[in-house]
C-alpha positions as a Markdown table, in Angstrom:
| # | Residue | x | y | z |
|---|---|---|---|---|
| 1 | Unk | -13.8 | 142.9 | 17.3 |
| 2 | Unk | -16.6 | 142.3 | 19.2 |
| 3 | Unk | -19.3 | 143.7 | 17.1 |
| 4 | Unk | -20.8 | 142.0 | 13.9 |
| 5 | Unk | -19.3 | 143.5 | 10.8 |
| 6 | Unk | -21.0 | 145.0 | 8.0 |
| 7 | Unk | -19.5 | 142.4 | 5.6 |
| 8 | Unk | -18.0 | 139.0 | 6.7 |
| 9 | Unk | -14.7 | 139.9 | 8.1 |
| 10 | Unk | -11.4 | 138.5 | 7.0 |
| 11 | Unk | -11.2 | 136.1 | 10.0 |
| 12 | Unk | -14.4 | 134.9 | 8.9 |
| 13 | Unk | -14.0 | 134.3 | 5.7 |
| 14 | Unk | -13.4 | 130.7 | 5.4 |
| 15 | Unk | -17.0 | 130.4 | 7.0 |
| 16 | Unk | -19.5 | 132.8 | 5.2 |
| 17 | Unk | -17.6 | 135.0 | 2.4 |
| 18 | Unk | -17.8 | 132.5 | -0.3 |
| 19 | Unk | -14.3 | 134.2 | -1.6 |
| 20 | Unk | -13.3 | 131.0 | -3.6 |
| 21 | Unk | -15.2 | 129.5 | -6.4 |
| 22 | Unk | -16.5 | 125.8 | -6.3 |
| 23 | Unk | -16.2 | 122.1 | -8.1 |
| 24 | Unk | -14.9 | 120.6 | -11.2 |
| 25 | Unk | -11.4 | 118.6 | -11.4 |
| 26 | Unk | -8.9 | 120.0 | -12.7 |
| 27 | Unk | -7.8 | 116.9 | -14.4 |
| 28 | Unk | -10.8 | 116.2 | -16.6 |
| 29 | Unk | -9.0 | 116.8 | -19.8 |
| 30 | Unk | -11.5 | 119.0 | -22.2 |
| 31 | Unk | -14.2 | 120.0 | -19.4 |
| 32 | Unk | -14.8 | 123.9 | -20.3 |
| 33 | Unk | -16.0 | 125.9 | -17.0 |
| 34 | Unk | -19.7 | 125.7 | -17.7 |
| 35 | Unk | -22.2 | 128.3 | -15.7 |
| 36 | Unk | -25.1 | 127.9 | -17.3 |
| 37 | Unk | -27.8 | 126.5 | -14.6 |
| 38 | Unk | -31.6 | 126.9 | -14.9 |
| 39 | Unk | -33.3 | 129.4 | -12.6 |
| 40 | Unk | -34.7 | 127.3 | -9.4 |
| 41 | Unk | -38.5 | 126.8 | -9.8 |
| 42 | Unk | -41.0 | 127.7 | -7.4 |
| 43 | Unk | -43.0 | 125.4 | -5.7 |
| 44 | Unk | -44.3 | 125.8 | -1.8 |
| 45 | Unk | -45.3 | 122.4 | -0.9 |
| 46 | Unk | -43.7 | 122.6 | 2.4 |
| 47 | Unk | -44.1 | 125.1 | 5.6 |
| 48 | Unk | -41.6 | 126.7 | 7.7 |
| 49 | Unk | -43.4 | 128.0 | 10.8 |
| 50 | Unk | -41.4 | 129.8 | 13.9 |
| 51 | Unk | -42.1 | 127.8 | 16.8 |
| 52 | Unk | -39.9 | 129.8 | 19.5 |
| 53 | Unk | -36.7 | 132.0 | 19.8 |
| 54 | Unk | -33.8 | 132.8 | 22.3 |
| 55 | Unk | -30.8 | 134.5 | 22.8 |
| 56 | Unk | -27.0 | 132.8 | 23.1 |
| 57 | Unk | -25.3 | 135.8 | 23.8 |
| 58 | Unk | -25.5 | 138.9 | 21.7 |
| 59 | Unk | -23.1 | 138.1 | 18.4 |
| 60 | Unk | -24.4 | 137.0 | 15.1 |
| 61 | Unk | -24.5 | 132.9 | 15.6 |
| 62 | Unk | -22.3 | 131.0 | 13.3 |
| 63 | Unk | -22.4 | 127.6 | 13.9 |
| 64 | Unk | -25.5 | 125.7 | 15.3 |
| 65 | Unk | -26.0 | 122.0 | 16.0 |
| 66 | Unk | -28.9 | 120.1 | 17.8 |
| 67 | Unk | -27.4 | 117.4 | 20.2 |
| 68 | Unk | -28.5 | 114.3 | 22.0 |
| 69 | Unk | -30.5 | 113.1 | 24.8 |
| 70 | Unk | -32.6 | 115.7 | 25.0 |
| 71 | Unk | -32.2 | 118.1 | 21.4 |
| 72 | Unk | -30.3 | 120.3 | 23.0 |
| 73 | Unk | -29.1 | 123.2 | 20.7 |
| 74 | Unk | -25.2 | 124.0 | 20.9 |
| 75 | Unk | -24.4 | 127.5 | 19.6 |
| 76 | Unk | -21.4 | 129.0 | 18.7 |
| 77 | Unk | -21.0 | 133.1 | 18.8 |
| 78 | Unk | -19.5 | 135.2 | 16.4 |
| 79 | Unk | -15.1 | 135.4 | 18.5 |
| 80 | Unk | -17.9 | 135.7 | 21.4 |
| 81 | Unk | -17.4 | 133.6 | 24.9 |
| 82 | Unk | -20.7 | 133.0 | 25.0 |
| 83 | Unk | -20.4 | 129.2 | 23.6 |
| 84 | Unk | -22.4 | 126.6 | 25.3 |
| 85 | Unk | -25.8 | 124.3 | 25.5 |
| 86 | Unk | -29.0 | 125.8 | 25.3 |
| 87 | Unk | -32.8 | 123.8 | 25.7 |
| 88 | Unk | -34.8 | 125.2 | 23.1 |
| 89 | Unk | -38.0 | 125.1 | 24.9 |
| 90 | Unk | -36.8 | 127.6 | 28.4 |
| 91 | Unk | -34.2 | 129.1 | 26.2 |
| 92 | Unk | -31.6 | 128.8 | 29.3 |
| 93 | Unk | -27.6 | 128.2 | 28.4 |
| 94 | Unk | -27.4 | 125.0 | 30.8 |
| 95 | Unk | -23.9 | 124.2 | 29.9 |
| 96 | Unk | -21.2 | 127.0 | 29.4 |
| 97 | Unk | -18.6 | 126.6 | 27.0 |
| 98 | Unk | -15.2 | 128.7 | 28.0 |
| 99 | Unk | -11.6 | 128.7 | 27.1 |
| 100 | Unk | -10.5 | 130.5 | 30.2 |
| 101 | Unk | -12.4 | 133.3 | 28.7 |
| 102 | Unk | -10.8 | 133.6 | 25.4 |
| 103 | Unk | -13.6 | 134.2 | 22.5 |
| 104 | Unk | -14.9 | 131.0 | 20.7 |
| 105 | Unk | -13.9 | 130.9 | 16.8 |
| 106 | Unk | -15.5 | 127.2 | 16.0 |
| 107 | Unk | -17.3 | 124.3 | 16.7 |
| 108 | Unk | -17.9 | 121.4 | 15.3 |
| 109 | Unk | -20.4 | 118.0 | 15.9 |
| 110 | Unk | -19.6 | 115.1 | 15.5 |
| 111 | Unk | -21.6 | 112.7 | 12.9 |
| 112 | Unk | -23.6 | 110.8 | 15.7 |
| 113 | Unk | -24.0 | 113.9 | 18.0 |
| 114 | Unk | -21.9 | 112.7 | 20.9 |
| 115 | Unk | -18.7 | 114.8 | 21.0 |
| 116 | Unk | -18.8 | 118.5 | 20.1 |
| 117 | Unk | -15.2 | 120.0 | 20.1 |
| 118 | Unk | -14.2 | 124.0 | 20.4 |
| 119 | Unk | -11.6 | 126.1 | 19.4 |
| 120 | Unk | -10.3 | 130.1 | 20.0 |
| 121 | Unk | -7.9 | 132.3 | 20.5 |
| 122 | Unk | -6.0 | 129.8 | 22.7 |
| 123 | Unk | -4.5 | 127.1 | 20.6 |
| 124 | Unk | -6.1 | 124.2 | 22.9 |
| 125 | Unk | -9.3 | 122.4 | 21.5 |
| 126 | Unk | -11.7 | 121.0 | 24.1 |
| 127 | Unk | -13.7 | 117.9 | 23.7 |
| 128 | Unk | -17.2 | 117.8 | 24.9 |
| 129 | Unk | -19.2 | 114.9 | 25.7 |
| 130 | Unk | -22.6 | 116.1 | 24.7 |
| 131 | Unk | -24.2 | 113.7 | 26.5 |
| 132 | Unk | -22.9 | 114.3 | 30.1 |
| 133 | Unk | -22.0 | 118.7 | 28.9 |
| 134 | Unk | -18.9 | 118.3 | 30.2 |
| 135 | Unk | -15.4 | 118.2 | 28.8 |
| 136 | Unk | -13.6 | 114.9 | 28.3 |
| 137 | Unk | -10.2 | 115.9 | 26.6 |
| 138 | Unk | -8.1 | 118.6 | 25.6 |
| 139 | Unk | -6.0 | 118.7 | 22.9 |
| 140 | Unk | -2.7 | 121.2 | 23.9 |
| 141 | Unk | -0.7 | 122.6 | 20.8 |
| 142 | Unk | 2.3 | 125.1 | 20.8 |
| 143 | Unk | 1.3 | 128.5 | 20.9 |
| 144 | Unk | 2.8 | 128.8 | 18.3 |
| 145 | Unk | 0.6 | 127.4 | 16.0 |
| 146 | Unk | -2.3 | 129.7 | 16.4 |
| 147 | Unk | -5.7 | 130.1 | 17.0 |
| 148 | Unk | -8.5 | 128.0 | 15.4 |
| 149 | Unk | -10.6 | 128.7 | 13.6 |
| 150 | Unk | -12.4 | 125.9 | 12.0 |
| 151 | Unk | -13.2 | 122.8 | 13.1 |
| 152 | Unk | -14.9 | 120.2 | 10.8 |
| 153 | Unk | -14.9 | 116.1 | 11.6 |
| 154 | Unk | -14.7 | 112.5 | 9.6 |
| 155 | Unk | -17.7 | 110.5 | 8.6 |
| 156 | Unk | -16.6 | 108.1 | 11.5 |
| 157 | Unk | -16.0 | 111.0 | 13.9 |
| 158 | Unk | -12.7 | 109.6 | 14.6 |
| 159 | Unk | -10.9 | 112.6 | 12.8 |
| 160 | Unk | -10.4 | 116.2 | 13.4 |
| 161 | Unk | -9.8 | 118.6 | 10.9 |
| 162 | Unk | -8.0 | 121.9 | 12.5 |
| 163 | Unk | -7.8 | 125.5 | 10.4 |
| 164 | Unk | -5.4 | 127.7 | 11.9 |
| 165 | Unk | -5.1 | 131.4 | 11.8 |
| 166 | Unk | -1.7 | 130.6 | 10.6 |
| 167 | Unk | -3.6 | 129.3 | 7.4 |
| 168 | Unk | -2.3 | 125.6 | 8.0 |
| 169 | Unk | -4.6 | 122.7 | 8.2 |
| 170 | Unk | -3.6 | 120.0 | 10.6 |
| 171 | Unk | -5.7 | 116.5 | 11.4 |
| 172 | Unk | -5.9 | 115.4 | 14.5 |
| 173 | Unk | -6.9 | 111.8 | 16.4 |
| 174 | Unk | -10.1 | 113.1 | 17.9 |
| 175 | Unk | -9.5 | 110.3 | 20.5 |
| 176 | Unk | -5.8 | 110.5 | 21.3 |
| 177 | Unk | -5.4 | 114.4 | 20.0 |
| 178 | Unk | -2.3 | 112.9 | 18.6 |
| 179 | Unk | -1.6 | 115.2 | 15.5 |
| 180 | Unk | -1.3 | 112.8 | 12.4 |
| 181 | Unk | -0.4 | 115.3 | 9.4 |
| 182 | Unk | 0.1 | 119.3 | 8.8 |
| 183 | Unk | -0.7 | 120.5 | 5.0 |
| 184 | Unk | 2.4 | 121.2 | 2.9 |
| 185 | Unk | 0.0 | 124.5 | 1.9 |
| 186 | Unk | -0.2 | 128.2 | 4.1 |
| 187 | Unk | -3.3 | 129.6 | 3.1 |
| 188 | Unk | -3.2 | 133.4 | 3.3 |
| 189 | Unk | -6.8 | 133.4 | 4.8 |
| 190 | Unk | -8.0 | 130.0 | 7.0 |
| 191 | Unk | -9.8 | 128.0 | 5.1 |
| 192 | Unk | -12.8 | 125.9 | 5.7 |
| 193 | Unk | -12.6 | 122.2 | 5.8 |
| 194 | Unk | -15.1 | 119.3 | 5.0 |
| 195 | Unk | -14.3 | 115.3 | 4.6 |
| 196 | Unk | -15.3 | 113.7 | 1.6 |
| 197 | Unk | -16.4 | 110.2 | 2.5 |
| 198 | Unk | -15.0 | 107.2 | 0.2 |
| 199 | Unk | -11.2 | 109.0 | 0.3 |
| 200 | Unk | -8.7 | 110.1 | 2.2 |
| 201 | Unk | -9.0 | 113.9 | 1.3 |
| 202 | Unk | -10.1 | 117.1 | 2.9 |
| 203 | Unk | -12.1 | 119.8 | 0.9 |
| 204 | Unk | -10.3 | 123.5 | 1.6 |
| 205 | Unk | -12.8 | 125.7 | 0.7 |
| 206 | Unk | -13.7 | 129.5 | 1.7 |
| 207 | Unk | -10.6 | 131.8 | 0.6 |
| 208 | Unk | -10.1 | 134.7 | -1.9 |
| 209 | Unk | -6.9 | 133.0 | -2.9 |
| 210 | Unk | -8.0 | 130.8 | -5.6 |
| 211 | Unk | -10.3 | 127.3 | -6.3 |
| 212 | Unk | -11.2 | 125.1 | -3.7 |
| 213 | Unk | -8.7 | 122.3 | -3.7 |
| 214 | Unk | -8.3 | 118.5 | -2.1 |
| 215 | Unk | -5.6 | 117.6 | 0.3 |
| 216 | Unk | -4.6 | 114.2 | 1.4 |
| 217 | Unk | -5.2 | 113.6 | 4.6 |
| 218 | Unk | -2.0 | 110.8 | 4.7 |
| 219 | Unk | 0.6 | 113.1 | 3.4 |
| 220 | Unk | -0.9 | 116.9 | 3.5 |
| 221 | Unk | -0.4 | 117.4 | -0.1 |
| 222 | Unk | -2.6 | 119.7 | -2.3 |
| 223 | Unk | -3.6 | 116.5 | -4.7 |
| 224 | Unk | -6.3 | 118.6 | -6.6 |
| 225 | Unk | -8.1 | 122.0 | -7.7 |
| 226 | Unk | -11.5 | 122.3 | -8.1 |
| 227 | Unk | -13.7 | 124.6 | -10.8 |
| 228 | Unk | -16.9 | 125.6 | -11.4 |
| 229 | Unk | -18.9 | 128.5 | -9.5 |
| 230 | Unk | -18.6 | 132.2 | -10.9 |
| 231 | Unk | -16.9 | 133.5 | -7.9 |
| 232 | Unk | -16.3 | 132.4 | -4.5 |
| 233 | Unk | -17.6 | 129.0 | -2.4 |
| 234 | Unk | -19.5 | 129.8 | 1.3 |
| 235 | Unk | -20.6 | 127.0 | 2.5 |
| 236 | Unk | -20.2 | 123.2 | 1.3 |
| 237 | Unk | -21.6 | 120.1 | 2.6 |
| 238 | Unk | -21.8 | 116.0 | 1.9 |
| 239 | Unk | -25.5 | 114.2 | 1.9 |
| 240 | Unk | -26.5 | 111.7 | 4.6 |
| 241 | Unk | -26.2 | 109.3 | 2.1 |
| 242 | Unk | -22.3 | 109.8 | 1.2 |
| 243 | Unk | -23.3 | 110.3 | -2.6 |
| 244 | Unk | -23.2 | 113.9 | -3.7 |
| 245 | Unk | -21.0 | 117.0 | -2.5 |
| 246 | Unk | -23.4 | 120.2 | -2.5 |
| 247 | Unk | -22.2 | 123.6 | -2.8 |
| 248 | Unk | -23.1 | 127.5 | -2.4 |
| 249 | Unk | -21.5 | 130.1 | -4.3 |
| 250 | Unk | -21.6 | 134.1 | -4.5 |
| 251 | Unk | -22.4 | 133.5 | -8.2 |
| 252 | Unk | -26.0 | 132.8 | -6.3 |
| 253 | Unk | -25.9 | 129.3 | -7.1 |
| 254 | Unk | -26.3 | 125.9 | -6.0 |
| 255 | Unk | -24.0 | 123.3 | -7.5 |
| 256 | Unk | -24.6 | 119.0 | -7.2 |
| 257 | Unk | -21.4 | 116.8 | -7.5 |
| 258 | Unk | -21.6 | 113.3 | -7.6 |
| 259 | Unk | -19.4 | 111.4 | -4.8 |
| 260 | Unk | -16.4 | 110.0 | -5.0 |
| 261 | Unk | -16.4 | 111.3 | -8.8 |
| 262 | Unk | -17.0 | 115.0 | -8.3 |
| 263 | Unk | -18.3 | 114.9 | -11.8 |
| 264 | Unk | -20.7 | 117.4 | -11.9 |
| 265 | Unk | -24.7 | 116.6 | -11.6 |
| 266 | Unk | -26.8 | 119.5 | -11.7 |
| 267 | Unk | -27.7 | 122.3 | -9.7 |
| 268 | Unk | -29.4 | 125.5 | -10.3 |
| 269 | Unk | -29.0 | 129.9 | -10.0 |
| 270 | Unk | -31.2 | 132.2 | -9.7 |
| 271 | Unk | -31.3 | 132.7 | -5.9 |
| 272 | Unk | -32.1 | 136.0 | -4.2 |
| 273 | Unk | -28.3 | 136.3 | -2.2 |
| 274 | Unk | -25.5 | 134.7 | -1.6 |
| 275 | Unk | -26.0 | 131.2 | 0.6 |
| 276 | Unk | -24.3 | 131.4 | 3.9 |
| 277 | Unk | -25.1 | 128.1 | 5.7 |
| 278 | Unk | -26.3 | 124.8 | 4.4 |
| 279 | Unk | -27.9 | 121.9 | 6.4 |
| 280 | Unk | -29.5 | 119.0 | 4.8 |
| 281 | Unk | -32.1 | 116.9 | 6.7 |
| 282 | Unk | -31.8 | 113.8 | 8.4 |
| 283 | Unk | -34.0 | 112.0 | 5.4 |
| 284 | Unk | -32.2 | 113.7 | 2.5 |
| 285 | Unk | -34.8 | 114.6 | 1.0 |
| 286 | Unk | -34.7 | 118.6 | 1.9 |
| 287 | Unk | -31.6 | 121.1 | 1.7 |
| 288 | Unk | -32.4 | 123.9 | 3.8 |
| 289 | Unk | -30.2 | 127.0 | 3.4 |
| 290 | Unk | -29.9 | 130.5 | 4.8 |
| 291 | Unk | -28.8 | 133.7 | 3.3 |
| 292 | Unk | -27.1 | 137.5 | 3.3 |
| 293 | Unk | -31.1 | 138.7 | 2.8 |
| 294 | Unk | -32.1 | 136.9 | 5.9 |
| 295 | Unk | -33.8 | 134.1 | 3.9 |
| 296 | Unk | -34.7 | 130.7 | 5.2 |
| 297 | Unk | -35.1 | 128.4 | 2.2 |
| 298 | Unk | -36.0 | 124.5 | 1.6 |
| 299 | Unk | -34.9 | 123.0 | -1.5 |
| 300 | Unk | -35.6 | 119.6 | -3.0 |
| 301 | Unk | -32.2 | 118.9 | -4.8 |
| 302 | Unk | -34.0 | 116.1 | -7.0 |
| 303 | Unk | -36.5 | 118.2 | -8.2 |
| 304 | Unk | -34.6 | 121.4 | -8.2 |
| 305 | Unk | -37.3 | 122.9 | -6.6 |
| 306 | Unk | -37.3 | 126.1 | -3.5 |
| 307 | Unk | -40.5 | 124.1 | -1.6 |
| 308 | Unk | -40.5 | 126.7 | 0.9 |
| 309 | Unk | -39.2 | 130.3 | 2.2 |
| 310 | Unk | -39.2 | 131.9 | 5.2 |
| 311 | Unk | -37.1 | 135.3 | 7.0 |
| 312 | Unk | -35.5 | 135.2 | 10.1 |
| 313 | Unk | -35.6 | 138.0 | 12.9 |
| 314 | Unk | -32.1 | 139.4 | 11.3 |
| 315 | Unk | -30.5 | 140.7 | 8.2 |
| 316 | Unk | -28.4 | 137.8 | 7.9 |
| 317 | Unk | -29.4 | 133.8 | 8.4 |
| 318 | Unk | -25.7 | 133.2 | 9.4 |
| 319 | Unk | -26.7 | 129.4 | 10.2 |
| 320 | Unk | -29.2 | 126.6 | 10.2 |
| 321 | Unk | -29.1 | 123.1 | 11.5 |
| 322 | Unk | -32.0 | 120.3 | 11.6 |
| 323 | Unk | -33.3 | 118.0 | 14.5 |
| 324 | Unk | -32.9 | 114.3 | 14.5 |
| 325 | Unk | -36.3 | 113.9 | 13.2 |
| 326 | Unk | -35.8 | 116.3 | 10.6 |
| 327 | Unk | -39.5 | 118.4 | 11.7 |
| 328 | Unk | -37.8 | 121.2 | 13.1 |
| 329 | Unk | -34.9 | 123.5 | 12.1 |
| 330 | Unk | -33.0 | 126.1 | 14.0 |
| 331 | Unk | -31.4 | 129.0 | 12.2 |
| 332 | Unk | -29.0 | 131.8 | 13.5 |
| 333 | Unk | -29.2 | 135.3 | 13.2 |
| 334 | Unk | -27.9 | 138.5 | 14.4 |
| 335 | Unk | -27.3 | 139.7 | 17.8 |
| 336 | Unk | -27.1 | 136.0 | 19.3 |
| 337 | Unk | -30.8 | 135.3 | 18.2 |
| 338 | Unk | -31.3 | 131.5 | 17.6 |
| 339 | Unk | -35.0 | 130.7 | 16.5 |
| 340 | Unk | -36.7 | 127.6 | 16.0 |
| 341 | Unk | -38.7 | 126.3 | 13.3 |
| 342 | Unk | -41.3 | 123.2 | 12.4 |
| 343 | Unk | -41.0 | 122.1 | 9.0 |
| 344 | Unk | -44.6 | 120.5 | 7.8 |
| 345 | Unk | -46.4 | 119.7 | 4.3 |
| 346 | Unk | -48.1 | 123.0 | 3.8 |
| 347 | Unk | -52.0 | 122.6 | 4.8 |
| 348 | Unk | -51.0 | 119.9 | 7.3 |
C-alpha cells in the first residue's frame, strides 16, 4: 500500500472520505433534518498566489502544519516513512521523522506549535519538541492495541486523542502518556477525532457506519449523535475563537454550528467537490479549504462568500495549513508535493 489510491482507501477514511454525515443533536425534540443551504456567492476580493513548492517524499501529503521558531513545515505522508521537518524556502527535510522505519499514519500539532506527536504501524507515539526537532517522549502501548491512526489534541494541548486501527479511541496525558480513558464504542473503520472546547467530549467523525457522535472524554461513553449533512463528514474543525464548530460534507457543503450549543448557524452548498481538508487562519476571518478537484478555496464564513480560488499541482488538495501570520498557506498534494502560497487583498 504504498501507492496513492484512486479513491480514499479504507484506512484512510476517517481522514478524507467524508463517509459519515455531520451536525445536529439528536436530542433537540422536533428539529427535522434540514438541507436546504444557499449556493456560496462569488466574490474574489482576496489572492492566492504560489510562492514556491517541494517535495516530502513521494505519497499524497495528508497532514500539514507550520511550526515555530523558524515556520518550519511538518509534513505527514500518505503510510509513507518519509515524516519530518521541512524549511519552506531550501525545501530540505532537516529533521526526519522515523518509527524504526515503520510507515507514518498521523500527526498532530499542538495548539501553540511546540509539541508535534506521530503515530504508525507500531503502536508507540513519539513526542516531538518542535522547537529543538527532536523527540522528548514516547508513549509505549501493548501491541495489542494497534496501530494509529489519528492523532488530534486539547485546546490546552495537555490531551491526546488516539484512533486505533482497532477502531477504539483512547486519551492520553500528553505529558505523562498515562492513558486516562478507552471508549466503550469499536468503530468498524477509525475514526477521526476533534475536541470541542467548553466540554469534556470528543467529536468521532469520518466513518461509513453512521452520524458523527460525542464521547466523553471522563467515562468513554457515546453521550450523543449528530445530524445534518446529506451524506458523509471529511473534515471538521473548531474556530480560533472557540465559538463555532465548521464542517465539510460529500453532500458538497459547508455547515456552521454554534459552540458549546451545536445549534446550527448557517452554512452553504454548492461547491465544485467534496472538501478534503479545512484550515482556518490565525485571524478568523478566512476558512481556507481544499478539495477532490484539486481546488484551493478561501471562504469568508460571515459573509458566506468563496473570496478566492486557486489549483494545486495535483488532482487532489489532500491538505492545507496557514502560517502564524495568516499571509501564507501551504497545501498538500499528490506525489509528496507541498506548495506554498501568499494570501493578499487582490490588486495589492
Amino acid at each position: 500500500m504504498r501507492s496513492a489510491p484512486s479513491t480514499p482507501s479504507p484506512m484512510r477514511l476517517p481522514r478524507r472520505s467524508g463517509a459519515v454525515v455531520g451536525l445536529l443533536l439528536l436530542g433537540l425534540a422536533g428539529c427535522s433534518r434540514s438541507h436546504g443551504l444557499p449556493p456560496i456567492a462569488v466574490a474574489h476580493e482576496w489572492a492566492l498566489e504560489e510562492t514556491g513548492r517541494f517535495h516530502a517524499g513521494s505519497e499524497p501529503i495528508l497532514d500539514l502544519a507550520f511550526v515555530p521558531p523558524s515556520g518550519s513545515v511538518a509534513c505527514l505522508g500518505w503510510r509513507s516513512p518519509d515524516g519530518g521537518f521541512w524549511e519552506p524556502g531550501a525545501g530540505d527535510r532537516v529533521t526526519p521523522v522515523s518509527l524504526e522505519g515503520a510507515p507514518l499514519r498521523a500527526m498532530a500539532v499542538s495548539p501553540d506549535g511546540r509539541l508535534a506527536a506521530f503515530g504508525g504501524d507500531f503502536s508507540t507515539i513519539s513526542l516531538w519538541s518542535t522547537l529543538e526537532r527532536s523527540e522528548t517522549e514516547q508513549i509505549p502501548c501493548s501491541t495489542s492495541v494497534g496501530a494509529v491512526e489519528s492523532l488530534s489534541f486539547d485546546p490546552g494541548g495537555t490531551l491526546l486523542a488516539v484512533t486505533r486501527s482497532t477502531g477504539r479511541v483512547e486519551v492520553v496525558n500528553a505529558a505523562s502518556g498515562r492513558r486516562l480513558v478507552v471508549s466503550d464504542k469499536t468503530w468498524k473503520y477509525p475514526p477521526r477525532t476533534l475536541f470541542l472546547p467548553g466540554s469534556r467530549h470528543l467529536l468521532v467523525y469520518g466513518t461509513p457506519e453512521g452520524d458523527p457522535e460525542l464521547v466523553d472524554v471522563d467515562s468513554g461513553r457515546v453521550s450523543a449523535r449528530l445530524r445534518g449533512h446529506r451524506g458523509g463528514v471529511s473534515s471538521a474543525l473548531v474556530t480560533p475563537d472557540g465559538r463555532a464548530l465548521v464542517t465539510a460534507g460529500d453532500d458538497r457543503t459547508l455547515r456552521i454550528w454554534q459552540l458549546p450549543s451545536l445549534h446550527p448557524s448557517g452554512g452553504f452548498g454548492g461547491l465544485p467537490s467534496t472538501i478534503l481538508t479545512l484550515a482556518m487562519r490565525p485571524a478568523g476571518d478566512l476558512l481556507s479549504a481544499g478539495d477532490a478537484l484539486g481546488n484551493l478555496f478561501l471562504f469568508d464564513l460571515k459573509s458566506h462568500r468563496e473570496v478566492a480560488r486557486g489549483k494545486v499541482a495535483g488532482d487532489r488538495a489532500w491538505s492545507v495549513a496557514w502560517d502564524g501570520s495568516g499571509a501564507a498557506l501551504a497545501s498538500g498534494t499528490d506525489h509528496g508535493l507541498v506548495q506554498l502560497w501568499s494570501v493578499a487583498l487582490a490588486g495589492r
